[in-house]
MIDOBA-178929 format. One record per residue: x, z, y of N, C-alpha, C, O in turn. Coordinates in steps of 0.05 Angstrom, whole numbers, plus 5000, padded with zeros to 4 digits. Example, Ala and Ser with C-alpha at 12.3 -4.5 7.8 and 13.67 -1.06 7.14 Angstrom:
MIDOBA-178929
526451564886524651564910526451564934528551694934
525751424955527351434979525851575001526851615023
END
This chain:
MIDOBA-178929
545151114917542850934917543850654916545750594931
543050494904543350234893541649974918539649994931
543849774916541549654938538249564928536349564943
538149514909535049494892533149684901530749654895
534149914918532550214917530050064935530149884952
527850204922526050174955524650444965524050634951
524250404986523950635011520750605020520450445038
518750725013515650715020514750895043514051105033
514350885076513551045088509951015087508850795086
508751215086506651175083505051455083506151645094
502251495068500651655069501651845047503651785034
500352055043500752255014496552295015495852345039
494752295001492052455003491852554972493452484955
489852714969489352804946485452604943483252634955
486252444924482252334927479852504913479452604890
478552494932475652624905473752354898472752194914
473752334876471452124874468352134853467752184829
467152054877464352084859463551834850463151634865
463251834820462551534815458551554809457351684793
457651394828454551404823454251104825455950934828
451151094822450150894808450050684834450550454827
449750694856450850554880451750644902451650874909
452750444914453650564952452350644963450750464969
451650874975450451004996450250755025452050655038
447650715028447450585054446950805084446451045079
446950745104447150945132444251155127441851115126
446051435127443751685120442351625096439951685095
443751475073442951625049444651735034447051775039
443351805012444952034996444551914968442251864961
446651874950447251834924447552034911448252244923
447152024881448352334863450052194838448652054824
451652204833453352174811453152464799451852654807
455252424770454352634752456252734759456552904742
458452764778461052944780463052914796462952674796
464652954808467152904823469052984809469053194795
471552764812473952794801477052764815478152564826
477652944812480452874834483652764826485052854808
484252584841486452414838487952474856487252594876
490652374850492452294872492552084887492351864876
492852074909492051784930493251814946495151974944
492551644976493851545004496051214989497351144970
495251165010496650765008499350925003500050924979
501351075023504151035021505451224986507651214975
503851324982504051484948503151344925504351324903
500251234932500150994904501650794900502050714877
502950664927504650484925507250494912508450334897
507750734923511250824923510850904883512850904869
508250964873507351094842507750824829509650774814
505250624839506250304834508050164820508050054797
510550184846512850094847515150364828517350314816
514450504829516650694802515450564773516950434759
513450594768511850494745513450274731514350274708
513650074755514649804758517949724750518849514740
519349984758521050064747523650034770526049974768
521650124793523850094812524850414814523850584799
526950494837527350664847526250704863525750494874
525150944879523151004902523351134920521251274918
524451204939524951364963521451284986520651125003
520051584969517051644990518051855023519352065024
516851705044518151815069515351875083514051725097
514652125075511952225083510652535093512552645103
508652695095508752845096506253025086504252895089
505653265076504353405073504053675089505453735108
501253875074500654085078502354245064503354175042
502954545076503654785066501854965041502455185032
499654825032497754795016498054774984500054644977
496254904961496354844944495654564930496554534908
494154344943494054124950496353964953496753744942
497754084966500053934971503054024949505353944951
502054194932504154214914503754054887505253954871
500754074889499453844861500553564872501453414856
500553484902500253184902504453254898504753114879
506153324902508553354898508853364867510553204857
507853484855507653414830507653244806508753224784
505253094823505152844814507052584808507752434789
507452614847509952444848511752414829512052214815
512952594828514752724812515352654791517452554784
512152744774511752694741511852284747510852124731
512952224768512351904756515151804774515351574784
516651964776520251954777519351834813520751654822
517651924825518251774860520752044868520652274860
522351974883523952064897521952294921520752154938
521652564924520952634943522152814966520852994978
525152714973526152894989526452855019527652985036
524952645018523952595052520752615059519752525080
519252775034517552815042516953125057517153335044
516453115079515853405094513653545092511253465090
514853785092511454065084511354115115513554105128
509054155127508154235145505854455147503454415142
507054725157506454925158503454955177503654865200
500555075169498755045178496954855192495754825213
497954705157496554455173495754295137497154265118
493354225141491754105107493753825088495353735104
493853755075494953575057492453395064490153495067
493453065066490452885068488552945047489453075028
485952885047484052885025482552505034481752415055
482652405008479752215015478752214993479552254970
475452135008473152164997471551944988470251845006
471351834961470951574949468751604936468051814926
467451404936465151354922464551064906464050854917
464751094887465150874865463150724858462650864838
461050504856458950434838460250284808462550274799
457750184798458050154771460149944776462149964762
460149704797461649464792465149494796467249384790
464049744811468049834821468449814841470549894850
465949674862467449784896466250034899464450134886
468050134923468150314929467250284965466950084979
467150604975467050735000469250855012470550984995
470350865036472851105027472851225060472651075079
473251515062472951645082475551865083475852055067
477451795105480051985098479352175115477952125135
480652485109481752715126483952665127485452765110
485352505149488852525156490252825152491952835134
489852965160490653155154494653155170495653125193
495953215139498053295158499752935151502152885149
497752785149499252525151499652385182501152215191
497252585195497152465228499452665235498952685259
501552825230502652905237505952915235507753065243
505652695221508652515219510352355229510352105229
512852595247513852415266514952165267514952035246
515552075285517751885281520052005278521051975256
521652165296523452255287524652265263526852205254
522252385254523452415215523952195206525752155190
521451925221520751655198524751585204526751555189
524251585234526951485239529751555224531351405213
529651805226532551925209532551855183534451735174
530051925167528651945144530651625126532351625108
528751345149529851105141532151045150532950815147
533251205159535851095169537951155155539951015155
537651435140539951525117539151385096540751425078
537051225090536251075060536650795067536450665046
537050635087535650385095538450285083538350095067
541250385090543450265086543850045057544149795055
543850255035543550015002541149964999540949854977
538250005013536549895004535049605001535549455020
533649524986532849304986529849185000528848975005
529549335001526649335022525649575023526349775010
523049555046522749815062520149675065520049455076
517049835054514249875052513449985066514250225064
511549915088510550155104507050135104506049915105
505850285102502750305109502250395134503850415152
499250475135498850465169497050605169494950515178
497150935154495351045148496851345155496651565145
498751245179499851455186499951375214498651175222
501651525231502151475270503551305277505851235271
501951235290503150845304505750925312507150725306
507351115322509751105330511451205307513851145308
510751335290511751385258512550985244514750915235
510550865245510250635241512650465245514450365231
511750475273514050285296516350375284517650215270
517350715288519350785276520850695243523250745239
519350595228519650495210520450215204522450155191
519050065213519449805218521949645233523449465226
521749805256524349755274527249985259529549895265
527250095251529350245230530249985215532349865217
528749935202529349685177529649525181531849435174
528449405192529449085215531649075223533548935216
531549325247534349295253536449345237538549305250
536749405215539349405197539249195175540449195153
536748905189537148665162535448715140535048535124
534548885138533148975105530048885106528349015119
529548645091526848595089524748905092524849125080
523248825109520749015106517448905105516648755122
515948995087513048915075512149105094513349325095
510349065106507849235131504949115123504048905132
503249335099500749315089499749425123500649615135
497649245129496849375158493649405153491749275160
494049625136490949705122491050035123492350175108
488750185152487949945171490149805186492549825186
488049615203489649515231489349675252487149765260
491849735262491949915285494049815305495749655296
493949895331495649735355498449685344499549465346
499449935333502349945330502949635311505049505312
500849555295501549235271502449095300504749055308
500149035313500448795328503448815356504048625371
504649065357507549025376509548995351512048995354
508548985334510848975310511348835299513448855285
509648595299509548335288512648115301513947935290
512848205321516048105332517948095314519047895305
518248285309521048395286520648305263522748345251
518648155245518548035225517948105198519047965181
517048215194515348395170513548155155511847985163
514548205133512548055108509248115118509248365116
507548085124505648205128503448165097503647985080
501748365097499848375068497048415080495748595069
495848295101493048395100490948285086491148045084
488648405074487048215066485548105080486148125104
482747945074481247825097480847955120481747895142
479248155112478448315140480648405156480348345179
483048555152485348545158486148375175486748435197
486048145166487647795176485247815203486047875225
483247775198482047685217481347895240481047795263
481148145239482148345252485048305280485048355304
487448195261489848135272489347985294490348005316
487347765284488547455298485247535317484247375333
484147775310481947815338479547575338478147505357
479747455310477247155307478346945318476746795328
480446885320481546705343482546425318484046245324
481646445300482246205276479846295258478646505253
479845975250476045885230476945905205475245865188
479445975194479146005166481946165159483746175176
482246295126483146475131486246375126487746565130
487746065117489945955118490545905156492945905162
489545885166489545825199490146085201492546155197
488746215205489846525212493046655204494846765216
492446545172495946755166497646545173499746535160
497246335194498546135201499846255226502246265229
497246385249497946515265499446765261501046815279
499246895244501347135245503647035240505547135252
504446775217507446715208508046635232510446665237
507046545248507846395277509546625288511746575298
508646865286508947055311511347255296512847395309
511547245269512947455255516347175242518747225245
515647015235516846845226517846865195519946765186
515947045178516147125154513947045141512046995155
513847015115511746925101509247105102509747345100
507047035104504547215105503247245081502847035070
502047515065501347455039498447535046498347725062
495847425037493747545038492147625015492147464996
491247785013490347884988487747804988487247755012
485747764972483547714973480747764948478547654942
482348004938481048124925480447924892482347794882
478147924880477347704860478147434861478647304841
478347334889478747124890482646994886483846774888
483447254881486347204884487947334912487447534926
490247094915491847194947492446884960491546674949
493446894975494146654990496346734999496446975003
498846565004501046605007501246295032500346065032
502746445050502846245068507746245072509046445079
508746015067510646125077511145995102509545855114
513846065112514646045140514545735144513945625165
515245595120515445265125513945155101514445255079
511844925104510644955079507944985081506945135099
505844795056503844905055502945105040503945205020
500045195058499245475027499445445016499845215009
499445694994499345614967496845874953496646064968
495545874931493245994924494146114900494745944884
494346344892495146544871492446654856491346854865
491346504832489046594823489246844814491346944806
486446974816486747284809486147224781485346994775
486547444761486547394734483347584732482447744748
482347474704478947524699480147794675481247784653
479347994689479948234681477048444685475748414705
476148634665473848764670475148994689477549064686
473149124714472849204734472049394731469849384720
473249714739471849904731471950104762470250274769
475050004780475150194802477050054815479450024808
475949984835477849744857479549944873481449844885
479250154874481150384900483850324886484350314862
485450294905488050284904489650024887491950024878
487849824888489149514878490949484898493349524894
489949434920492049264940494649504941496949404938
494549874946496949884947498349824916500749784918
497249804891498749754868499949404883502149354875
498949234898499148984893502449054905504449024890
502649174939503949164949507049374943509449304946
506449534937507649704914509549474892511849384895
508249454877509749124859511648934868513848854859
509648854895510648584907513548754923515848694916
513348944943516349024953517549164933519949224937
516649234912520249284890521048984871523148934860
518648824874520748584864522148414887523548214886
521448544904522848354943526048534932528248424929
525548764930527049024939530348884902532848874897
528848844895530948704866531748464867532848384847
531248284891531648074892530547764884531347534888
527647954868526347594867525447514876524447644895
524947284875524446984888521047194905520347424901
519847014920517747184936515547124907514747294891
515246924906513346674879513746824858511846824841
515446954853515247174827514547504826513747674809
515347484859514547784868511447784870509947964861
510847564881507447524888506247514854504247664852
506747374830506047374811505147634806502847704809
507447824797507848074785506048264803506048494795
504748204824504448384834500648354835498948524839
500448044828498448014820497048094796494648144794
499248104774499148194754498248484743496548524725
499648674756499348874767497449104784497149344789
496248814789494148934812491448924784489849084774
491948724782488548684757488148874738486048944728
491248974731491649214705489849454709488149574695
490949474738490349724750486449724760485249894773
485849574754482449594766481549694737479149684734
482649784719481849824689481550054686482250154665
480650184701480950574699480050694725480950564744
478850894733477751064753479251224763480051414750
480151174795482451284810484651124804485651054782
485351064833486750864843490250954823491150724818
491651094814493451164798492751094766494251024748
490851134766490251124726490350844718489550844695
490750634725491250444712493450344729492850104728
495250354741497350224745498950174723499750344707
499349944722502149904690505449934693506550034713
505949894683509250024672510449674673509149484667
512949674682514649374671513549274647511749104649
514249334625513249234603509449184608509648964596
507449184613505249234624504948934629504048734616
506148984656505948724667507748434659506848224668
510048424644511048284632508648114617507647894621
508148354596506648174573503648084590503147844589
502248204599501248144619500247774630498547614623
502347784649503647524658503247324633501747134632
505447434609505447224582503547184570503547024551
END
């Protein structure tokens, strides 16, 4: 393994998505003309993302003993992710989430954890600890067990190796972890979640987390772009690019996906944040969070 490699702990799900004509509001019922199933979970689109991208990929995750869980292995696969730290778990389901699309491209999303809530630390621990040595950064989501998490974070830290922590959702384990220094990626709701309302706007806020992490904070913000806060320095504002919109599921992990394999190769953060912006807009061009992610070349010309 090369130090460029990067290492994604995270989710594995299989998605169903119904695309209908709007969001279901509380106790109603929508009909679309069909459901369609994808490959998903933040720590698998990311780790899909970032191979695309043309990194190397070490996915540190887990599944069902399930036919489910041989399609989502499959996948991986067919898109060169590394899967030999991902674990089968005997009587017990592969994640599923359940999406619902309207015409503009947001979405709903409802997960079955499945055998993602059942991913130790132990493993995360060993898992990152035989990969962390040449790697270049280390991705984690939070769509798995807060002590799986912790285990991850503190693995990587402690051996020096930049680590990116998408804390989507927010869950207790972000906020004891913010010590150790993690790039952090939340978007609005995210950010303001963290900081508990405790800052009036959303540069004040990722002000408060760089305070506490001493790493640059990236915020995503959907249409409107990202905001990038660094450790010394004012914000700075990363316009999103005007791209047609067909299925927003799985932007932010394509964003973050991007952004830690260009951390994980060594560029500048300002080019990692580009590309990953870049990347992210490609990918809203197709239904299910995998079908439009782009390839290096993609995003190159892209950018140009």
């Amino acid at each position: 393994m090369g130090a460029d490699e990067l290492v994604v702990v995270g989710a594995i799900n299989v998605d169903l998505v119904v695309a209908a004509p709007r969001l279901p509001g509380p106790g109603e019922t929508v009909v679309g003309p069909g459901v369609e199933r994808y490959g998903g979970g933040k720590g698998a689109n990311a780790a899909v993302a970032a191979a695309r991208a043309g990194a190397r990929v070490h996915l540190i995750a887990a599944i069902g003993d399930d036919d489910t869980g041989d399609t989502a292995l499959a996948e991986l696969r067919h898109d060169h992710v590394t899967t030999d730290h991902v674990v089968r778990l005997a009587g017990t389901p592969t994640g599923v989430a359940l999406i619902v699309v309207d015409p503009d491209g947001e979405n709903q999303i409802a997960v079955g954890a499945g055998a993602n809530a059942a991913l130790t630390a132990a493993h995360v621990r060993a898992a990152v600890g035989a990969l962390v040595p040449r790697a270049g950064c280390v991705l984690v989501s939070t769509e798995i067990p807060g002590d799986a998490i912790e285990a991850a974070v503190r693995t990587a830290t402690d051996a020096g190796v930049p680590c990116v922590l998408n804390p989507a959702p927010v869950v207790p384990a972000v906020e004891r972890l913010l010590g150790f220094g993690p790039i952090v990626t939340p978007n609005r709701t995210e950010l303001f979640d963290l900081v508990d309302g405790a800052a009036s706007d959303t540069a004040r806020a990722a002000r408060r987390i760089g305070e506490r992490t001493g790493a640059p904070v990236i915020v995503t913000l959907g249409g409107d772009g990202a905001l990038v806060v660094p450790v010394d320095g004012p914000p700075s504002m990363v316009p999103a690019h005007a791209v047609q919109v067909r299925d927003t599921t799985g932007a932010g992990d394509t964003f973050n996906g991007v952004l830690a394999a260009a951390i994980a190769s060594g560029r500048p953060l300002a080019e990692a944040v580009d590309d990953a912006m870049a990347a992210a807009a490609l990918s809203v061009g197709a239904i299910g969070a995998r079908a439009g992610m782009p390839d290096a070349a993609a995003i190159a010309t892209f950018r140009h």
